[in-house]
KEGU-747981 format. One record per atom (N, C-alpha, C): residue in three letters; atom name; x, y, z. Coordinates in pm, whole numbers, plus 50000, padded with zeros to 5 digits. Layout:
REM KEGU-747981
["Ala","CA",[X,Y,Z]],
...
//
This chain:
REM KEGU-747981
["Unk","N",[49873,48456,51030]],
["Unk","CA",[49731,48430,51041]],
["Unk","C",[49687,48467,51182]],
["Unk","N",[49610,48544,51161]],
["Unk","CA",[49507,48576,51326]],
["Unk","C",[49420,48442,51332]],
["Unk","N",[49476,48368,51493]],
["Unk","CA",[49371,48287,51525]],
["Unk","C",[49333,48329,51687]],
["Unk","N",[49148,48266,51704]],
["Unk","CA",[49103,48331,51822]],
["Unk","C",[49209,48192,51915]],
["Unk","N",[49172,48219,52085]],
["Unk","CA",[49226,48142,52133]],
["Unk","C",[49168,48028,52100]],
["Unk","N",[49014,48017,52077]],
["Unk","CA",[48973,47887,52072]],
["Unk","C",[49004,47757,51971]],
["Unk","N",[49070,47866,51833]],
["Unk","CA",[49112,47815,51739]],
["Unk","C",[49230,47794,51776]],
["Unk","N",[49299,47824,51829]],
["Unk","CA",[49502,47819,51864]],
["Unk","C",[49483,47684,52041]],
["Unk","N",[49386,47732,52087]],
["Unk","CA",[49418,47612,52197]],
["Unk","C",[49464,47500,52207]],
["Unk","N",[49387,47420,52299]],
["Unk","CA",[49413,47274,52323]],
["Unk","C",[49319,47228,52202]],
["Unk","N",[49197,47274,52215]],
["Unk","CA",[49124,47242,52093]],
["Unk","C",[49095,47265,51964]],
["Unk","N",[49188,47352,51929]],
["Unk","CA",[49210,47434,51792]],
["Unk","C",[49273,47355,51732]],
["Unk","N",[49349,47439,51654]],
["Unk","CA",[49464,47392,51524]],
["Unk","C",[49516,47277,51529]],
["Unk","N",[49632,47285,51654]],
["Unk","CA",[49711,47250,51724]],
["Unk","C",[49835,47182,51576]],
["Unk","N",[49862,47088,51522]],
["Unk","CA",[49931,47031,51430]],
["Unk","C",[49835,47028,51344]],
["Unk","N",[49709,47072,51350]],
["Unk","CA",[49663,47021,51175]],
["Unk","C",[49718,47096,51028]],
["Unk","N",[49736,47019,50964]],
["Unk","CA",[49808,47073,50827]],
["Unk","C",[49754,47153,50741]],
["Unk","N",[49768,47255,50718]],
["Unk","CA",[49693,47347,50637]],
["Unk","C",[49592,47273,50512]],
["Unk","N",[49589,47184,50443]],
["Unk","CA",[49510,47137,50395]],
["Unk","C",[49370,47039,50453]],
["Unk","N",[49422,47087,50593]],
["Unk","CA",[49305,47007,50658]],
["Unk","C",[49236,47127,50718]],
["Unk","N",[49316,47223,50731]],
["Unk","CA",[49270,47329,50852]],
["Unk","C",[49207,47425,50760]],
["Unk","N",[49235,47438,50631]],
["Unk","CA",[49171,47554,50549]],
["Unk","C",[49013,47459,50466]],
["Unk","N",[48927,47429,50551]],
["Unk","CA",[48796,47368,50529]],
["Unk","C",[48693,47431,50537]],
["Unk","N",[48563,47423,50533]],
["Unk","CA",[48453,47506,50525]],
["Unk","C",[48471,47616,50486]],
["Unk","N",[48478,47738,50632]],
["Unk","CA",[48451,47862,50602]],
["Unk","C",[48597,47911,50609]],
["Unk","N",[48680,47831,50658]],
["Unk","CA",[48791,47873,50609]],
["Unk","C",[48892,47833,50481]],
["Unk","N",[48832,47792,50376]],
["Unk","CA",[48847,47782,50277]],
["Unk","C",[48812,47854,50191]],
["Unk","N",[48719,47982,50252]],
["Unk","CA",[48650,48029,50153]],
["Unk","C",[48727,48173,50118]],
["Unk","N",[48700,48235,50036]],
["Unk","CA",[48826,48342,49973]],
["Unk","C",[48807,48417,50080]],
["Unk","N",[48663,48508,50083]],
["Unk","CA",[48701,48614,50232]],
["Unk","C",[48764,48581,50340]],
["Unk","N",[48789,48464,50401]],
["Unk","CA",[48853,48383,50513]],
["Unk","C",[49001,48408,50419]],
["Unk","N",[49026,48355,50363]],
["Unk","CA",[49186,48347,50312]],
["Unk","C",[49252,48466,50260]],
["Unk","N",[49116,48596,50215]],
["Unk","CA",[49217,48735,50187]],
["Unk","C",[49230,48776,50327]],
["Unk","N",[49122,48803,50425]],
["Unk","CA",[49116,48811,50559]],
["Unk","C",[49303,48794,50607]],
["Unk","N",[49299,48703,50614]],
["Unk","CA",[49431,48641,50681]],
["Unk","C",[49530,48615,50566]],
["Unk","N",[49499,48639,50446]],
["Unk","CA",[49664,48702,50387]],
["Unk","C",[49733,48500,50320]],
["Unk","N",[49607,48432,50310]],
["Unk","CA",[49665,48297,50301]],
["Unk","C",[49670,48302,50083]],
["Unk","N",[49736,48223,50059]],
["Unk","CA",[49716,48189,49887]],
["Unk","C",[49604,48091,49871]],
["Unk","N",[49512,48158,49757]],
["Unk","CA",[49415,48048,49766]],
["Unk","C",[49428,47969,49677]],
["Unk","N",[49571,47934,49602]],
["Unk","CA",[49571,47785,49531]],
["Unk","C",[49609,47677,49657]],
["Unk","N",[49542,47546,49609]],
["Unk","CA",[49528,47485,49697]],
["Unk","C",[49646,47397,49748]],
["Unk","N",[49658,47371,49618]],
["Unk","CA",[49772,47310,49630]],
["Unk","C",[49912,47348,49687]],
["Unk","N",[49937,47492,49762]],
["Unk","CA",[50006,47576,49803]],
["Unk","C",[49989,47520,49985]],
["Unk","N",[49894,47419,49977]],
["Unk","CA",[49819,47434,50125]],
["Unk","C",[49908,47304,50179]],
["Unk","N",[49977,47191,50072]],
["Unk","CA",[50091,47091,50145]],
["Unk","C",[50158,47117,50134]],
["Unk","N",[50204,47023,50304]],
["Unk","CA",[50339,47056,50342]],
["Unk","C",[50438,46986,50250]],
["Unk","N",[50439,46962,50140]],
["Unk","CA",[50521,46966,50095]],
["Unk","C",[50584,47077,49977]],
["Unk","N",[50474,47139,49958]],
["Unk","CA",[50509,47245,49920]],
["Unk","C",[50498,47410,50016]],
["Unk","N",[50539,47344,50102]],
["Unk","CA",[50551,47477,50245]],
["Unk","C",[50639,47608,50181]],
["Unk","N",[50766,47571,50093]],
["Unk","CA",[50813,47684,50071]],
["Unk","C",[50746,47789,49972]],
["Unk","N",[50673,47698,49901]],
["Unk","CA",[50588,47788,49767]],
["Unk","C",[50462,47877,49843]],
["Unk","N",[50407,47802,49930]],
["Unk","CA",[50341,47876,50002]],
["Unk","C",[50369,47989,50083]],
["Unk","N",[50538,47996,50150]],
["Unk","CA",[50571,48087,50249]],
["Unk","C",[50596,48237,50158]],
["Unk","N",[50631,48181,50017]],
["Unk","CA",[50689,48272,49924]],
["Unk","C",[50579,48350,49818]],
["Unk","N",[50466,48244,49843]],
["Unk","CA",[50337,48372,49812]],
["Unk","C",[50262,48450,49861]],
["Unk","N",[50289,48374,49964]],
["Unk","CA",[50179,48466,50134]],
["Unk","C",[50275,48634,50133]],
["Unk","N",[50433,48597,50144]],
["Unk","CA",[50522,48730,50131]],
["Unk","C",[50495,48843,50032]],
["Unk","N",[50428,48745,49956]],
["Unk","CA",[50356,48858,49801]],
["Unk","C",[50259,48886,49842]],
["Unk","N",[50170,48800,49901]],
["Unk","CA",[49991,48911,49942]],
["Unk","C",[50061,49000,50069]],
["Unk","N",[50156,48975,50140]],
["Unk","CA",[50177,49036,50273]],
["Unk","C",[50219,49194,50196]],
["Unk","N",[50334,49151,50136]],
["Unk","CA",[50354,49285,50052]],
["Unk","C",[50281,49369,50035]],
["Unk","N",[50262,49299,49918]],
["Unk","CA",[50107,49397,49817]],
["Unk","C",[49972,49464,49913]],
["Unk","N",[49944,49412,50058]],
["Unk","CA",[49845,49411,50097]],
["Unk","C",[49941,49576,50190]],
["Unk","N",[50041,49567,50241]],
["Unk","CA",[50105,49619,50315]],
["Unk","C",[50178,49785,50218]],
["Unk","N",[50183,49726,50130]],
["Unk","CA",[50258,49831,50047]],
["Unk","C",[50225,49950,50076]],
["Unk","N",[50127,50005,50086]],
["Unk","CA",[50057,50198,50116]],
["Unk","C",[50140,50209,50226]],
["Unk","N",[50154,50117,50356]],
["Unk","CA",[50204,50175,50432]],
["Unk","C",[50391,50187,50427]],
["Unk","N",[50434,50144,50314]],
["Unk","CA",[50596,50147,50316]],
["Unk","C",[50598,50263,50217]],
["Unk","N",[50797,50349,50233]],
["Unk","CA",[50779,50461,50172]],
["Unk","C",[50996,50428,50186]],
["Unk","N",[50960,50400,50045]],
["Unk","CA",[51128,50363,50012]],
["Unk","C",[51192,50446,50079]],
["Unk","N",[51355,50418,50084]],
["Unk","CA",[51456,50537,50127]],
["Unk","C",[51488,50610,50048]],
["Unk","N",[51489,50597,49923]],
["Unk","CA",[51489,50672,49810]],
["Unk","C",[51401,50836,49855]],
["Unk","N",[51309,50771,49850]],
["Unk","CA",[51157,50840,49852]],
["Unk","C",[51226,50973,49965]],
["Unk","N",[51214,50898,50121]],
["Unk","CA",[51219,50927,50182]],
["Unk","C",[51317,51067,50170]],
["Unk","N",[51448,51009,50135]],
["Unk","CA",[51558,51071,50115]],
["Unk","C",[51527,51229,50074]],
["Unk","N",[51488,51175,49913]],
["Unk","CA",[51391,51328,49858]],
["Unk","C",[51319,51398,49945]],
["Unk","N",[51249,51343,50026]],
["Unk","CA",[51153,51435,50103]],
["Unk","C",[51241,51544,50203]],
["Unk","N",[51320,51475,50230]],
["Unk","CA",[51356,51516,50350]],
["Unk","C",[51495,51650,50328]],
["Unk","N",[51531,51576,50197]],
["Unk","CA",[51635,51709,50096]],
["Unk","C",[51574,51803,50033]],
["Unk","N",[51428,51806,50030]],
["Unk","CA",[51384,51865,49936]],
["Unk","C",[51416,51941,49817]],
["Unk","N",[51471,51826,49733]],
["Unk","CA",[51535,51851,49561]],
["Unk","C",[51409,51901,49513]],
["Unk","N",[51464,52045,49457]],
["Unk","CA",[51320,52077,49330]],
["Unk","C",[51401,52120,49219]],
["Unk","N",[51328,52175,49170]],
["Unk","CA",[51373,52246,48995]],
["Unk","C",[51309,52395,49023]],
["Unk","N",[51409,52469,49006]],
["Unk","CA",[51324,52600,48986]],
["Unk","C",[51252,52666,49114]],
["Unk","N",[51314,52619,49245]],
["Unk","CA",[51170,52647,49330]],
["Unk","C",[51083,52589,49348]],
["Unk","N",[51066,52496,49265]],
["Unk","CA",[50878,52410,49270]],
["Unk","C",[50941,52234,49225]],
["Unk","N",[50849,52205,49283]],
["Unk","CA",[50875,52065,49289]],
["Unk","C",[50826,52025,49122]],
["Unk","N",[50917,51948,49067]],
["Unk","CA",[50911,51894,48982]],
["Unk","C",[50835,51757,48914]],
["Unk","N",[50759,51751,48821]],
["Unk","CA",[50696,51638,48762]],
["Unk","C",[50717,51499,48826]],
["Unk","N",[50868,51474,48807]],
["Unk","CA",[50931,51359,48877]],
["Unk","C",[50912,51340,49035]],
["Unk","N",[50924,51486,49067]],
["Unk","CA",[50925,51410,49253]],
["Unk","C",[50793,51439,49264]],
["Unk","N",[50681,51415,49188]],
["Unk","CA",[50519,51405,49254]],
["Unk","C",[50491,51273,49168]],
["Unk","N",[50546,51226,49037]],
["Unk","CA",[50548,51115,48999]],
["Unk","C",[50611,51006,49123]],
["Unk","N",[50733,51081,49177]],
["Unk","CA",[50821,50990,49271]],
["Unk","C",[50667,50909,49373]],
["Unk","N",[50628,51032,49435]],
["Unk","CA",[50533,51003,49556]],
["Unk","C",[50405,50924,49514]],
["Unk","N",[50343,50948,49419]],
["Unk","CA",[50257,50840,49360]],
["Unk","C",[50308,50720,49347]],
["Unk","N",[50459,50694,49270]],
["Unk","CA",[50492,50574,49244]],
["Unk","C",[50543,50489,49356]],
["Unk","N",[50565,50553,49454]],
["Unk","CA",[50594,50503,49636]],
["Unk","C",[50466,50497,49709]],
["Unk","N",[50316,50539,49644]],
["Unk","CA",[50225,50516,49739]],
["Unk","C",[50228,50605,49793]],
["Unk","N",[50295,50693,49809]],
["Unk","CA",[50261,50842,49964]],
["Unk","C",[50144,50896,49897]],
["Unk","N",[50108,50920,49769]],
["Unk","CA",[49986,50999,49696]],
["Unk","C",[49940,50875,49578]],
["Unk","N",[49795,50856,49568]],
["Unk","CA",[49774,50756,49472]],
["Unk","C",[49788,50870,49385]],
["Unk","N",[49759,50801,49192]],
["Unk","CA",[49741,50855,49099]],
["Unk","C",[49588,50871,49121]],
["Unk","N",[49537,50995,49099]],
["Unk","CA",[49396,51007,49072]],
["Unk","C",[49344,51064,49192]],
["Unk","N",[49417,51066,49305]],
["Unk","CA",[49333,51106,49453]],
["Unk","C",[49335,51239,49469]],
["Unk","N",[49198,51297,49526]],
["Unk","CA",[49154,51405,49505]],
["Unk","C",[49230,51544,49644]],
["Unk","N",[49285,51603,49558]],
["Unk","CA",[49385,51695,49720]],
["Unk","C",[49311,51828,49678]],
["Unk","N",[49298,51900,49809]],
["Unk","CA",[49304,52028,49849]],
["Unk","C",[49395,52141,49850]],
["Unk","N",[49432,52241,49787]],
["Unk","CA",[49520,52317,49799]],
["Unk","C",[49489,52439,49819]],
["Unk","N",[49621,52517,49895]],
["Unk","CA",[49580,52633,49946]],
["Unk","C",[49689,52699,49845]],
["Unk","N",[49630,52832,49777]],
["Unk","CA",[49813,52925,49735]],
["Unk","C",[49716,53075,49717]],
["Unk","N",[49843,53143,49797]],
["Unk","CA",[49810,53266,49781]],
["Unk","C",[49694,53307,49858]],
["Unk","N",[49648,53259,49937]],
["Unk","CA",[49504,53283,50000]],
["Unk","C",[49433,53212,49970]],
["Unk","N",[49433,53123,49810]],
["Unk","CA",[49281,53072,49763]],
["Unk","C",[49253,52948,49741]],
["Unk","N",[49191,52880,49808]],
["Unk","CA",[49164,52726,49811]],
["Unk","C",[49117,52656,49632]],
["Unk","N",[49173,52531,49665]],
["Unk","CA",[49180,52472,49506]],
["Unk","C",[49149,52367,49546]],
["Unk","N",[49050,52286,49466]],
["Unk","CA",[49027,52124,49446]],
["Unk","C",[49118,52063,49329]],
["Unk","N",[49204,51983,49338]],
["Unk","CA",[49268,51884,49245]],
["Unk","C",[49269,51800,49214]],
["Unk","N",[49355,51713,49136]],
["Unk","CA",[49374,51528,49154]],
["Unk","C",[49507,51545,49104]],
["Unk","N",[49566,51436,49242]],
["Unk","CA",[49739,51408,49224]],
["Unk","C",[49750,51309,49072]],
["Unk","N",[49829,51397,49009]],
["Unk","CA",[49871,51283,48891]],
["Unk","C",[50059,51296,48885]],
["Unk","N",[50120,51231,48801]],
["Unk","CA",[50246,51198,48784]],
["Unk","C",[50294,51361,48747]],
["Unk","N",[50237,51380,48672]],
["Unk","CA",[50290,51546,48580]],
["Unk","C",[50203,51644,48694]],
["Unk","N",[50218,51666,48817]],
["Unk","CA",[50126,51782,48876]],
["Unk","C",[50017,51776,48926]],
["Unk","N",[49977,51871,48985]],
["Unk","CA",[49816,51875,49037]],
["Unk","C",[49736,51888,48915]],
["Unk","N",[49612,51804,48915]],
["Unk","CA",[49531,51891,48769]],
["Unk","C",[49402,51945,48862]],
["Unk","N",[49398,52077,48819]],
["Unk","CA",[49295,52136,48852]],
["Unk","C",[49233,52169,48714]],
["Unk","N",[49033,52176,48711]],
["Unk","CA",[48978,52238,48597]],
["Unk","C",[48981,52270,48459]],
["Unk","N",[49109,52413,48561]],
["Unk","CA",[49115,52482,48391]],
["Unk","C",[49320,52452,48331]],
["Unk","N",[49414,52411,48430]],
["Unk","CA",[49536,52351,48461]],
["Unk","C",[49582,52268,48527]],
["Unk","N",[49740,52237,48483]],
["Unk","CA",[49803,52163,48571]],
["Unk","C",[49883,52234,48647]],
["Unk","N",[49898,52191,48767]],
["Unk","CA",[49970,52312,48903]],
["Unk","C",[50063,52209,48930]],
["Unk","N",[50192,52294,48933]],
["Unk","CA",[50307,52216,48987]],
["Unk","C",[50347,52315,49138]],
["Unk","N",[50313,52222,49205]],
["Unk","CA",[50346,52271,49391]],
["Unk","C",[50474,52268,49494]],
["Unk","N",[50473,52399,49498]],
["Unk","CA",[50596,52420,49611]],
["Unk","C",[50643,52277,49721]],
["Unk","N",[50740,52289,49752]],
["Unk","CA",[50790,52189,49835]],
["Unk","C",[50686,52188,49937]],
["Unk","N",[50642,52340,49973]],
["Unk","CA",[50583,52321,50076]],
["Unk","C",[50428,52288,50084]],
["Unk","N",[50403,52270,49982]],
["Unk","CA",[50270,52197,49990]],
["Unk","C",[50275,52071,49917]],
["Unk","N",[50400,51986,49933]],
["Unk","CA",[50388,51847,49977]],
["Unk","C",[50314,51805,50071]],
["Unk","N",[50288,51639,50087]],
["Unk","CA",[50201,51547,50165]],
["Unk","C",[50312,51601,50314]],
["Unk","N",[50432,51610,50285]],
["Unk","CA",[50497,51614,50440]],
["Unk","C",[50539,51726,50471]],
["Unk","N",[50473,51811,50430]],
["Unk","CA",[50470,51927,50469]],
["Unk","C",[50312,52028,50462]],
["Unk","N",[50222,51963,50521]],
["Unk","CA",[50101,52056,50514]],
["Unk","C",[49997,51990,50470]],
["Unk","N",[50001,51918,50385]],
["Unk","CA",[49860,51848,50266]],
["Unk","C",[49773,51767,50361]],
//
């Protein structure tokens, strides 16, 4: 949780128990997605401190996830496994399903000289009038 100093001081928090400290406006959901807290309440005593530590790790996650990129993932990128020359269904499914590319987000491509509008999906680029399956080298880590 981000607190200002005035909240963390002598006159802040100091020992108050989360069911005392999550009041007014900090009870309220934008205050608690803000800072990553669970908004069942009952998550808020200390006696249930561990249920709480173990759901906050789930919004921390989930909230955090775009920026993590398995070793798996990684691994592939960096071996660049294809099929055929061209990157395969699976390793652009791979990168969507790791977050490096959402499903549905709109990419730019260059081939051959001629610029292309797309959307990353699991099976390929879809452009218009096809689906384009793209060289290693116009992966996200290499050029995109």
């Amino acid at each position: 949780m981000l607190l200002t100093r005035q909240e963390n001081g002598a006159a802040g928090k100091s020992d108050t128990p989360p069911d005392g400290w999550f009041v007014g406006h900090r009870a309220e959901s934008a205050y608690l997605r803000l800072h990553l807290i669970p908004e069942d309440r009952q998550l808020w005593k200390l006696e249930r401190f561990e249920d709480f530590i173990a759901e906050r790790k789930k919004l921390i996650a989930e909230h955090f996830k775009p920026l993590f990129v398995s070793t798996e993932l990684r691994q592939h990128e960096l071996s660049g496994i294809t099929s055929g020359g061209r990157t395969s269904s699976k390793n652009l499914a791979a990168l969507i399903g790791a977050g490096v590319l959402q499903n549905g987000e709109p990419l730019s491509l260059t081939y051959k000289g001629r610029q292309f509008e797309g959307t990353a999906r699991p099976t390929g680029i879809e452009l218009p009038d096809r689906l384009f399956s793209p060289s290693d080298a116009a992966l996200p880590h290499a050029g995109w």
